[in-house]
C-alpha positions as CSV (number, residue, x, y, z in Angstrom):
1,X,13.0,-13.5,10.3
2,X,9.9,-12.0,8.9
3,X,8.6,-10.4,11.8
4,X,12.4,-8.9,11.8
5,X,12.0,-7.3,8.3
6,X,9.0,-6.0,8.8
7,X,10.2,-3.9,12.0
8,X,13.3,-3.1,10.5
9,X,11.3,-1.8,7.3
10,X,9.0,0.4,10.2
11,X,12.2,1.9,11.5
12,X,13.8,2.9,8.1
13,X,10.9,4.5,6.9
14,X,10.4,6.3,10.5
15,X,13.6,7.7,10.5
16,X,13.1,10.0,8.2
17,X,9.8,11.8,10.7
18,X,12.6,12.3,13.2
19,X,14.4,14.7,11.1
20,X,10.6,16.6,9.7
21,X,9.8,19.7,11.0
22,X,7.7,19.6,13.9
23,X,4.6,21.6,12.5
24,X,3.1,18.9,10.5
25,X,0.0,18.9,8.6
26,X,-2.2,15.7,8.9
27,X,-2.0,14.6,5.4
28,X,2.2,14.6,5.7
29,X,1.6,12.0,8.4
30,X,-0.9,10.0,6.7
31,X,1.7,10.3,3.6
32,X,4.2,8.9,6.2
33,X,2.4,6.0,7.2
34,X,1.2,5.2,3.5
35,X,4.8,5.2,2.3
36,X,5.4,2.9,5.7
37,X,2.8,0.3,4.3
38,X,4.3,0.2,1.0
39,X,8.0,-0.5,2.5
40,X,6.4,-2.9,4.6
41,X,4.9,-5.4,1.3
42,X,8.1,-4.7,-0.4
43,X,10.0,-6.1,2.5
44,X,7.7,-8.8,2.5
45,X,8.3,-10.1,-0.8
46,X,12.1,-10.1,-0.2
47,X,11.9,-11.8,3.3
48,X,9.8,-14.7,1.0
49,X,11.8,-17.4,1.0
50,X,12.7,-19.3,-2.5
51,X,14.6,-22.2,-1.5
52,X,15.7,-24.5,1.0
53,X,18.8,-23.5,3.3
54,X,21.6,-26.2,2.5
55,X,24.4,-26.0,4.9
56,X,27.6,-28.0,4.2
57,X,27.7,-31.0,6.4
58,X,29.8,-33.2,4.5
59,X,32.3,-35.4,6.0
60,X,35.1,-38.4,5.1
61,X,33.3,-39.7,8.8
62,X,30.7,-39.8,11.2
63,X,32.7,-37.7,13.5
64,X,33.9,-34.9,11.2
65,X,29.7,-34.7,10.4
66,X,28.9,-34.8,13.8
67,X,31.2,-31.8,14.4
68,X,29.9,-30.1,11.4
69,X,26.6,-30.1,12.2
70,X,27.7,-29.1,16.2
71,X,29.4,-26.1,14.7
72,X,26.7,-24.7,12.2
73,X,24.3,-24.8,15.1
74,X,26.5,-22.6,16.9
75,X,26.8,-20.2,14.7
76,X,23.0,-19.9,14.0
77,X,22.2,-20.0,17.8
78,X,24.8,-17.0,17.8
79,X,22.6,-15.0,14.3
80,X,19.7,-15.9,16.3
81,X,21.2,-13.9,19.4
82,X,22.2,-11.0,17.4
83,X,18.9,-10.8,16.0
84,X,16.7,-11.0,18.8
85,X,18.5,-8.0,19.8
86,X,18.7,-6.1,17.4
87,X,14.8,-6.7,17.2
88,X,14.2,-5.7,20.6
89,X,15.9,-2.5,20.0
90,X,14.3,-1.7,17.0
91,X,11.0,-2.4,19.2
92,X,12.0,0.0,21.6
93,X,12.5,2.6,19.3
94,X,10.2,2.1,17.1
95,X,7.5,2.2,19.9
96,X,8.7,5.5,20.8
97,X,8.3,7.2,17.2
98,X,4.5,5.5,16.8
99,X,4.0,7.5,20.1
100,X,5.6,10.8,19.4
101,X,3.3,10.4,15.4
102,X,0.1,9.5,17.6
103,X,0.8,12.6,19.7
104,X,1.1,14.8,17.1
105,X,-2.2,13.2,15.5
106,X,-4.2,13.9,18.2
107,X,-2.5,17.2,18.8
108,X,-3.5,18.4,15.0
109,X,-7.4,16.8,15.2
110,X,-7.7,19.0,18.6
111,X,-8.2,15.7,20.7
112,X,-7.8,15.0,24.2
113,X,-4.0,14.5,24.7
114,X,-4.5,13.5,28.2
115,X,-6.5,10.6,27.2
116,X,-3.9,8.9,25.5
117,X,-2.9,5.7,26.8
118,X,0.2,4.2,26.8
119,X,1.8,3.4,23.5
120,X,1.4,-0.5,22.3
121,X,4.6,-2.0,21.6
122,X,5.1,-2.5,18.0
123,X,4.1,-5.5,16.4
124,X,2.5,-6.7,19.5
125,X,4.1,-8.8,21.9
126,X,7.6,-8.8,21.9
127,X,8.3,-12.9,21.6
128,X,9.1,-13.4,18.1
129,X,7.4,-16.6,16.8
130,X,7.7,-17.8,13.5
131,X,5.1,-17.0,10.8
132,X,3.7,-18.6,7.7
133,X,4.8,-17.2,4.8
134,X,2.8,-14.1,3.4
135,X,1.3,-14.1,-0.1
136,X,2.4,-11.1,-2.1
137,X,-0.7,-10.5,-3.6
138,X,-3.1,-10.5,-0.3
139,X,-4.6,-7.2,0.5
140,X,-3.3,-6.0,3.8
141,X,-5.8,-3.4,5.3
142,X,-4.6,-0.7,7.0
143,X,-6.1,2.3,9.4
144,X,-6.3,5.1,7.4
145,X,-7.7,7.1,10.5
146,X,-10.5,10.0,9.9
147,X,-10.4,12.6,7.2
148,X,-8.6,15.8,7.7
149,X,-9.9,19.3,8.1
150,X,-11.6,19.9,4.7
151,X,-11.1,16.6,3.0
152,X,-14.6,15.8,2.2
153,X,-15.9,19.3,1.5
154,X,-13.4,19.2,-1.2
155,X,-14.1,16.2,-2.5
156,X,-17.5,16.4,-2.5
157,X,-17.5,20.4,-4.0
158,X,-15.3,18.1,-6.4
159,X,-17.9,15.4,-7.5
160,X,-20.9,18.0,-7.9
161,X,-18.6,20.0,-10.2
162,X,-18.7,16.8,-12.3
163,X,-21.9,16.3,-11.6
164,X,-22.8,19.1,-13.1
165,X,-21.2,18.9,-16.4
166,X,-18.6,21.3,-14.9
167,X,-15.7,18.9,-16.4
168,X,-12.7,21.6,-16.5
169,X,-13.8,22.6,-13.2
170,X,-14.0,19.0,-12.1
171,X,-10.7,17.7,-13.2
172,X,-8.8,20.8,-12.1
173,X,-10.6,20.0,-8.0
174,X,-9.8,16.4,-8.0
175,X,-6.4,17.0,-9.1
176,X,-5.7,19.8,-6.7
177,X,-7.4,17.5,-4.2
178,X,-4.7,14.5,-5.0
179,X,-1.8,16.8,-3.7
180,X,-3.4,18.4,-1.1
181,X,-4.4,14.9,0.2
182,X,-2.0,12.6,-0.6
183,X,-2.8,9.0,0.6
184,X,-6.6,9.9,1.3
185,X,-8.9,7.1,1.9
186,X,-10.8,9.0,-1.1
187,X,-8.0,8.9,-3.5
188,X,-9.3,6.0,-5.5
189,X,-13.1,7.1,-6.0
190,X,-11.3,10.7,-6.4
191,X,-8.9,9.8,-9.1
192,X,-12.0,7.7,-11.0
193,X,-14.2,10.7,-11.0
194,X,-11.2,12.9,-12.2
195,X,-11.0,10.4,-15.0
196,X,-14.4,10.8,-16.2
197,X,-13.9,14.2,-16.0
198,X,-10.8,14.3,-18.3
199,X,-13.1,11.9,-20.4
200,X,-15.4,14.6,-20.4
201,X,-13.2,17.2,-21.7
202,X,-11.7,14.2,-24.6
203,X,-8.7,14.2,-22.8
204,X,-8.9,9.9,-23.2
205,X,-4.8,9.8,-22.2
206,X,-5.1,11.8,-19.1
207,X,-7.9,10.2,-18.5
208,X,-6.1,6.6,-18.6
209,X,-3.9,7.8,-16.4
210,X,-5.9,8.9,-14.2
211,X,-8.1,5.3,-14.2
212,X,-4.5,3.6,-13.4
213,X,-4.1,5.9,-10.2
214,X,-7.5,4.8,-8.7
215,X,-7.0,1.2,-9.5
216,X,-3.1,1.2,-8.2
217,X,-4.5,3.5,-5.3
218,X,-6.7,0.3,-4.0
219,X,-6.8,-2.8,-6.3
220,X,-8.8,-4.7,-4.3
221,X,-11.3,-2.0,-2.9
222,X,-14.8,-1.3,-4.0
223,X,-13.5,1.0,-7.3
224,X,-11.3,-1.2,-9.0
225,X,-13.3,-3.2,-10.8
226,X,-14.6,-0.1,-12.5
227,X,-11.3,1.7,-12.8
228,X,-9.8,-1.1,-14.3
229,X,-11.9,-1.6,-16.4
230,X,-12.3,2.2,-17.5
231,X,-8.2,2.1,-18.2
232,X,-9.0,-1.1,-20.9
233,X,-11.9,0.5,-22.2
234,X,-9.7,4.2,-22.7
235,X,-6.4,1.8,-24.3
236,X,-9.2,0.5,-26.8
237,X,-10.1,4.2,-27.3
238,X,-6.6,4.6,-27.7
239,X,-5.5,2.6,-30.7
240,X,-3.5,0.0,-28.4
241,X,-5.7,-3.0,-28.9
242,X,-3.4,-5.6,-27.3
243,X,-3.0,-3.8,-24.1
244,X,-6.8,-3.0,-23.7
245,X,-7.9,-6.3,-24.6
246,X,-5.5,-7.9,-21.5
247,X,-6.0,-5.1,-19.5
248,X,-10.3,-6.1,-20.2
249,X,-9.7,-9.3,-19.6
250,X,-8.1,-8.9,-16.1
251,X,-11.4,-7.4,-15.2
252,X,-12.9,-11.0,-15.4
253,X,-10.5,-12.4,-13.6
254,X,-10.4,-10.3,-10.8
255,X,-13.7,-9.5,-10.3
256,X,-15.9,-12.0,-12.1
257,X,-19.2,-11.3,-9.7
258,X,-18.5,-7.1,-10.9
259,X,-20.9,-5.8,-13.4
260,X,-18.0,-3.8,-14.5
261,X,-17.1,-7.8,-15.6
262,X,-19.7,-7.8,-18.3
263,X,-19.4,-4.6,-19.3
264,X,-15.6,-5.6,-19.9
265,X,-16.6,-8.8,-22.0
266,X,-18.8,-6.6,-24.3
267,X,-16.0,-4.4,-24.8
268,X,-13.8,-7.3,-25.8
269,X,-16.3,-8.1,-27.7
270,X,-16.4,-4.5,-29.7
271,X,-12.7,-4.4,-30.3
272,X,-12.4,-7.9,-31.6
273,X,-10.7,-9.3,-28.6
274,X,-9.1,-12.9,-29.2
């Protein structure tokens, strides 16, 4: 049933390439495919289950039970049916929209399109089996592919604007560099450096806001102990106490190993944390 959602997710979010123009740049695919992980985790936590199925199989008999039971596993063997097919159709096509998307990718980088092999079916082989439930909350890692024309000269133009002192200059490249890149692999170390940059200028809200969108970006990658723990420390700066103090204290519990841990407990400590 999982495996189901999960394609069916792929497909529903795909659709909508179908109907894109054809000339696409590379960071409207990579927005594609980010927006296609998302869908996929949210379809994860619905397909959780939260119970135990419970059938009615009463009976006044042994018989009448007997025939219950016969006739619920017919009409599971016939959902089962349906949804093996209706898997192995959404297999097929969604097979052939990963292929078209990886044509195009290698069409915008200037690959080799002759070298492209043939498509892998999605989600492997096409025998469903049944899979242990998925935790919410575990990072899934995904291929975020290489950067597009210009991506790193603009982020790194970016960072030696801040580096600089330039913060106005900063802030204005790393925000133009959040639209023109949408779903970069640098969007979390870009959004934390626009932060400070906003910091910088004593814009502290912005700068929150900023901190949020490089921790959300990644909350388990190699930035998010310090962007989370920049958004406490800019609440604090703030006036809302409460929400820095829990928002500091997540730090810790997240990343206990981080030095961006102790530097969260002396804050606590500073604004009187409970």
């Amino acid at each position: 049933m999982k495996v189901a959602g999960w394609v069916l997710a792929a497909v529903l979010t795909t659709a909508s390439v179908a109907q894109a123009q054809d000339q696409q740049t590379l960071a409207d695919i990579r927005q594609e495919l980010t927006v296609l992980h998302v869908e996929i985790q949210r379809l994860k936590r619905e397909f959780s289950t939260t119970g135990s199925p419970a059938p009615n199989l009463s009976g006044s008999s042994i018989l009448e039970r007997v025939d219950a039971i016969e006739a619920e596993l017919q009409r599971l063997t016939r959902q089962t049916e349906q949804l093996n097919q209706r898997v192995q159709n959404i297999v097929t096509d969604g097979t052939n929209r990963i292929g078209d998307l990886e044509f195009r990718l290698v069409e915008l980088e200037g690959g080799d399109l002759s070298a492209l092999g043939e498509t892998s079916s999605l989600g492997g082989d096409t025998e469903i089996a049944t899979a242990a439930p998925t935790s919410p909350s575990a990072p899934v890692a995904i291929d975020q592919g290489e950067l597009a024309i210009g991506e790193r000269a603009d982020f790194d133009a970016a960072a030696q604007a801040l580096a600089e002192g330039s913060f106005q200059a900063a802030a204005d490249q790393f925000a133009n560099f959040d639209v023109s890149y949408p779903g970069s692999p640098l969007a979390p170390e870009a959004n934390l450096k626009r932060g400070h940059a906003l910091e910088g200028l004593g814009d502290t809200r912005e700068a929150a806001r900023a901190f949020l969108a490089s921790f959300t970006g990644d909350s388990e990658g190699a930035f998010a102990p310090e962007a989370l723990f920049e958004l406490g420390s800019a609440l604090g700066r703030l006036g809302q106490r409460d929400q820095a103090c829990i928002t500091l204290g997540e730090v810790g519990v997240r990343f206990p190993a981080s030095s961006a841990a102790t530097s969260a407990t002396q804050e606590m400590t500073s604004l009187g944390c409970p």
